[in-house]
C-alpha positions in Angstrom: 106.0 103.5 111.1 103.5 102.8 108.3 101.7 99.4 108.1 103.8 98.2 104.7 107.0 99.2 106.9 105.8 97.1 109.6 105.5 94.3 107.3 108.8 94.5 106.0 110.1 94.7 109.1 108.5 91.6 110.4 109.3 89.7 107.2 113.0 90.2 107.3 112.6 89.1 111.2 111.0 85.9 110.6 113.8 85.6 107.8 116.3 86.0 110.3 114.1 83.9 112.9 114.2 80.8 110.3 117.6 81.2 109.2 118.9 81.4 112.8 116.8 78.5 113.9 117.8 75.8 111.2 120.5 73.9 113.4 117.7 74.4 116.2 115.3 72.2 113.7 117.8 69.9 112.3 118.9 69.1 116.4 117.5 66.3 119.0 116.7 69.1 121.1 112.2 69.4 121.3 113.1 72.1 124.5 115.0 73.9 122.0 112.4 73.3 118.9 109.6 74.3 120.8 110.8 77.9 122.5 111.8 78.1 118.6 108.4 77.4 117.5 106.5 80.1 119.8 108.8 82.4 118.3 108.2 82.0 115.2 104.5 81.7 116.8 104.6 85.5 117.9 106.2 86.8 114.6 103.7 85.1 112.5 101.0 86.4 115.1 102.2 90.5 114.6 101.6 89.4 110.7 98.3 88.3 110.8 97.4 91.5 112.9 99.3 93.7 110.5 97.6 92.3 107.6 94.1 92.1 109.0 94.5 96.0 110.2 95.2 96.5 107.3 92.3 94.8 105.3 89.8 96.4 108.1 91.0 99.8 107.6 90.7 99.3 103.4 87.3 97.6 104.4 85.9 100.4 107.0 86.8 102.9 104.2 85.0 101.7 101.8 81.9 101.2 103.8 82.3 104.7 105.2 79.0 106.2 104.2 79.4 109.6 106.3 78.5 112.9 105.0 82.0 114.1 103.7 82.0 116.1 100.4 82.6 114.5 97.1 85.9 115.9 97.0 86.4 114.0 100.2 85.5 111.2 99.2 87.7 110.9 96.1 91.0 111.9 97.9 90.4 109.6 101.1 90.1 106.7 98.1 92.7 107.6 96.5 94.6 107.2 99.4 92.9 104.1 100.5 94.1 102.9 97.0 97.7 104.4 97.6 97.8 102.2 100.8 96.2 98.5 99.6 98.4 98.7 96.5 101.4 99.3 99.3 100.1 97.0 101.6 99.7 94.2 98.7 103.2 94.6 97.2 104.3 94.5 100.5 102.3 91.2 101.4 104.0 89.7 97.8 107.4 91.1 98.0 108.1 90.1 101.7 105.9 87.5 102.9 104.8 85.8 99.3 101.4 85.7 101.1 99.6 85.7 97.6 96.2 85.2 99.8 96.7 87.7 101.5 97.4 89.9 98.4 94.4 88.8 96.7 92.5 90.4 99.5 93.7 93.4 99.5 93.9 93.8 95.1 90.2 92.9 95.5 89.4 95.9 98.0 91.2 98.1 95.5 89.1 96.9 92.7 86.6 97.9 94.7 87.9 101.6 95.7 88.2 101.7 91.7 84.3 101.1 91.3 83.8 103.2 94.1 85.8 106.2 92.3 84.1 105.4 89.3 80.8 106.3 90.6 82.2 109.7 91.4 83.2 113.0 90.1 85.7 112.2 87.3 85.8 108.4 88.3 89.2 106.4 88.2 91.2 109.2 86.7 91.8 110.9 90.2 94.2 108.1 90.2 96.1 110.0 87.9 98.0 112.0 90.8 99.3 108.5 92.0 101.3 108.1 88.5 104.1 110.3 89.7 104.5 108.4 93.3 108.3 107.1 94.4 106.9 103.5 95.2 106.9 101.9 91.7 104.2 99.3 93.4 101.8 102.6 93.9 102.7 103.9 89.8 101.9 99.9 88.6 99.2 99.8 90.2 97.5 103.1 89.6 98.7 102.9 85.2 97.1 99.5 85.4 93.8 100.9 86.4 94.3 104.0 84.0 95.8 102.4 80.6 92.7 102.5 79.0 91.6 105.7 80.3 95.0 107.5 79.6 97.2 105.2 77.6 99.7 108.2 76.7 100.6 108.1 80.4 99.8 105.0 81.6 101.8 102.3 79.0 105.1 104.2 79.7 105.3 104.4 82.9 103.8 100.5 82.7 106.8 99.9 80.6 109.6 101.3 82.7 108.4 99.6 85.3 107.9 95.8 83.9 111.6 97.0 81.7 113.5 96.5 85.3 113.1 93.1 85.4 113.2 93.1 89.2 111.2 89.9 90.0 108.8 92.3 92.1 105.3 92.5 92.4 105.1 95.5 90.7 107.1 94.2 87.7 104.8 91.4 87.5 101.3 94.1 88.1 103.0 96.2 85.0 103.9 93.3 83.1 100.1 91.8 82.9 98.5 95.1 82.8 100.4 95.9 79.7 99.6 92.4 77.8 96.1 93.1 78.2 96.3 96.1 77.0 98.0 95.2 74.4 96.3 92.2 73.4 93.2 94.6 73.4 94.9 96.9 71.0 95.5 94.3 68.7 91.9 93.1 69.0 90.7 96.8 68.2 93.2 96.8 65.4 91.8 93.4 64.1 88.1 94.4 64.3 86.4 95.5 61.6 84.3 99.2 62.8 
């Protein structure tokens, strides 16, 4: 089971934890609060070690400084950035850890720069544009609209069009005001 799965899994158990337990918190009964609590202790506990497995594997890859090729390099980014943008819709959608998401949008900013010092830089994103998980195509056109807006800004706009209340409607939503808003800038200036 992949990390985002496990995520998912554990939010909709601490759901289900909270919305079996609200009699339990409402009651007299501390015995009955407390064995309560540590459960919701232990669920929140798998989180946290999800998430910061997560963040350390994002972190260890882009520290990773062995002697792979620079074809290497690019596709185990790419993949690095196919995971954080998983693991941070994930963290949003499920858990509305926004912290937590931050974290992770940040190491994938980073994974960007590091692509961009390679090879054809941030365009080797371009293979994620095409991926089922919408998250994965947001995430990926918002780093690309400027590079490739004749890709990027429709696949942007399908995706913010849903009007889902996701995390990826909201990463396609912004992406494509800024562009936008820089569009109309260019259009304004006078070259």
């Amino acid at each position: 089971m992949e990390l985002d799965e496990s995520i998912a899994r554990l939010g909709a158990k601490l759901d289900e934890w909270f919305d079996g337990n609200v009699d339990t918190f409402a009651s007299r009964d501390p015995v009955a609060q407390v064995k309560a609590l540590l459960r919701g202790t232990e669920i929140a506990k798998e989180l946290d070690h999800c998430k910061a497995g997560g963040l350390a594997a994002l972190t260890a890859l882009l520290e990773r400084q062995d002697a792979s090729t620079e074809d290497e390099r690019r596709a185990s980014l790419v993949r690095g950035f196919e995971f954080g943008s998983r693991l941070a819709h994930t963290l949003h959608d499920e858990l509305l850890d926004t912290n937590g998401e931050t974290k992770v949008v940040r190491l994938m900013h980073a994974i960007v720069g590091a692509l961009d010092g390679i090879g054809s830089g941030r365009a080797a994103l371009a293979v994620l544009l095409d991926h089922p998980d919408a998250g994965v195509r947001a995430s990926a056109a918002a780093y690309l609209v400027n590079l490739m807006p004749d890709r990027a800004v429709p696949i942007l706009r399908e995706i913010d069009q849903k009007e889902g209340g996701s995390s990826a409607d909201f990463t396609a939503h912004w992406a494509l005001l800024a562009w936008e808003l820089k569009q109309k800038a260019k259009a304004g200036s006078p070259d």
